[in-house]
N, C-alpha and C positions, 0 to 999 in steps of 0.2 A: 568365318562366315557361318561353317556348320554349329561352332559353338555359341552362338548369338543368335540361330532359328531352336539350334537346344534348349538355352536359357528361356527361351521368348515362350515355345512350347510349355518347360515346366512351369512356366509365370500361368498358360492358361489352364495346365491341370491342376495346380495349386488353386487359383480362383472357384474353379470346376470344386474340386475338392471340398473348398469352403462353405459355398453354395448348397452342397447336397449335406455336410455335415450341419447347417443352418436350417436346411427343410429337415431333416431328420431327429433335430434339435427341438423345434417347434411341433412335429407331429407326435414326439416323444411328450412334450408337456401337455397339449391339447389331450393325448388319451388321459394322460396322467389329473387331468382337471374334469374329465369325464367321468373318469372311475371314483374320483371323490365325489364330486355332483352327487353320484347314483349310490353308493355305500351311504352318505350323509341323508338322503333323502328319505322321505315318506314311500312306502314301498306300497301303493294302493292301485288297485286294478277298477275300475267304473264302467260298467254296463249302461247303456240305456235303451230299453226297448221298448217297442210299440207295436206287439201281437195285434194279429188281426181280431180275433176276438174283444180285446180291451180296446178302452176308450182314449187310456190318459197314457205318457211315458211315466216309466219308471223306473228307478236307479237300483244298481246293487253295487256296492262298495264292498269291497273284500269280505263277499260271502253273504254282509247283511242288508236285509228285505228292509226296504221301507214299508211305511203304513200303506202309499197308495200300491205298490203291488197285493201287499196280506187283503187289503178291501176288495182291489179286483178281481181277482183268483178266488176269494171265498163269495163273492156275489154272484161269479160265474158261475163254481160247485151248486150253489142255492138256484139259478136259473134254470141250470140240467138237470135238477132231482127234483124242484116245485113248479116249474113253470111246463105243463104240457098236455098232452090231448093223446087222446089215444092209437093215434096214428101216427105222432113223433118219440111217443116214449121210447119205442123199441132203437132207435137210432142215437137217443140221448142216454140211453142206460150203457149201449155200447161204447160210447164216446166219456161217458162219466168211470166207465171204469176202466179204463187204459190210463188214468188220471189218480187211481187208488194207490195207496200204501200197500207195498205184497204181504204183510202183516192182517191186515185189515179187509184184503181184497176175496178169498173167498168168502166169509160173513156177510160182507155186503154183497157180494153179486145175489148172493142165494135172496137176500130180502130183497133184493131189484126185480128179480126173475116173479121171486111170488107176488110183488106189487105189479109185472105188467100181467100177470094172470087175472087179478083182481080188476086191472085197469080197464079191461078189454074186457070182461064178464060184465064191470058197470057200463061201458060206457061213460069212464069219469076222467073228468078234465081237471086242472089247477094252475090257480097264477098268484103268484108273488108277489106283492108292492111293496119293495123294501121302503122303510122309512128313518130307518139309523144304524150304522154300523159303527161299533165298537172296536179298536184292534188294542190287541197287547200281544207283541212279540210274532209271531207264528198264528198266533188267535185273532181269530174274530167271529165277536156276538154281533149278529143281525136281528135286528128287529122289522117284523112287518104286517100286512096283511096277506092273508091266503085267502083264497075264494077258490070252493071247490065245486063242480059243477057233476052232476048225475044228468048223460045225456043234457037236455036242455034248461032240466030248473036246477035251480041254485041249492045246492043243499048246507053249504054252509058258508060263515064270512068270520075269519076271528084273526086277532093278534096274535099271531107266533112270535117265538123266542130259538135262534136257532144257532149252533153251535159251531164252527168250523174250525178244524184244527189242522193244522200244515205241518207236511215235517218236506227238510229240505235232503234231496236224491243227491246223489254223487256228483249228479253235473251241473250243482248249480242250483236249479232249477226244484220245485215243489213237486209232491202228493197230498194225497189227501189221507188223513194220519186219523180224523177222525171227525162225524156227521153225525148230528142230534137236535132233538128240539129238546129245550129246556124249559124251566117254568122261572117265575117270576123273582125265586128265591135264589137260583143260581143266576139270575141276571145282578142282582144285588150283590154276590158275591163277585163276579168278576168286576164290577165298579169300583168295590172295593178292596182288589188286587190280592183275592183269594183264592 
């Protein structure tokens, strides 16, 4: 009798046995079809975000900017430095340069600093109507209207041509690499991918 509940037993740790060499069998090939999947695959990481600032989402794929970020972030650089009154400049100059290339960024504070001197001695205001943006890579040319105002009359109304150049930070993420207005001849060359 003991030797017939012995057999009986090894019958159920043999089954037992079976069993977990069967799961271990199977979680062996499953990792093993994972690790392929993922060596074989496309190895792309996809961003999408929607700052509060910006209007639109926008993707970044391992590292690279689509057009609708380079538009966004250069229309916004142009809203903080041409769109303002003299009672907001001082908060958008601060705000515009936490957003500079450290490269770039003492030059430009200094011409910020001496534009809200001037800003605040006229009394001058400025607004932006973009009308076309350009991008190629990191770049975008803007085109628009600028209207600037001395206290209350208009002093002036013209087509601007403005430059934004983006270089990308460690995290990802943009500065501002470089801010200009351009003339007519450099908007022809960047058209034509010079």
């Amino acid at each position: 009798m003991r030797e017939d509940a012995h057999i009986g037993l090894l019958g159920q740790v043999s089954q037992q046995r079976r069993f977990w060499m069967l799961a271990a069998g199977t979680s062996l090939l499953v990792n093993l079809l994972l690790a392929v999947s993922l060596m074989t695959s496309k190895h792309t990481v996809q961003t999408v975000f929607i700052p509060p600032q910006l209007d639109r989402p926008f993707e970044l794929r391992d590292g690279q900017f689509n057009n609708a970020y380079v538009e966004q972030v250069a229309t916004w650089f142009l809203s903080m430095a041409l769109n303002y009154t003299p009672a907001s400049f001082k908060y958008q100059m601060i705000t515009f340069s936490r957003h500079i290339d450290p490269e770039l960024y003492g030059e430009m504070r200094k011409v910020l600093k001496g534009q809200l001197d001037e800003i605040m001695r006229q009394n001058r205001s400025s607004t932006f109507f973009i009308q076309k943006v350009r991008i190629r890579g990191l770049t975008a040319l803007v085109t628009g209207i600028r209207r600037v105002r001395i206290g209350a009359t208009e002093a002036t109304e013209e087509q601007q041509h403005w430059m934004v150049k983006l270089s990308e930070r460690r995290d990802g993420l943009v500065t501002l690499a470089d801010f200009k207005q351009v003339d007519a001849a450099a908007v022809k060359r960047f058209m034509e991918g010079q």
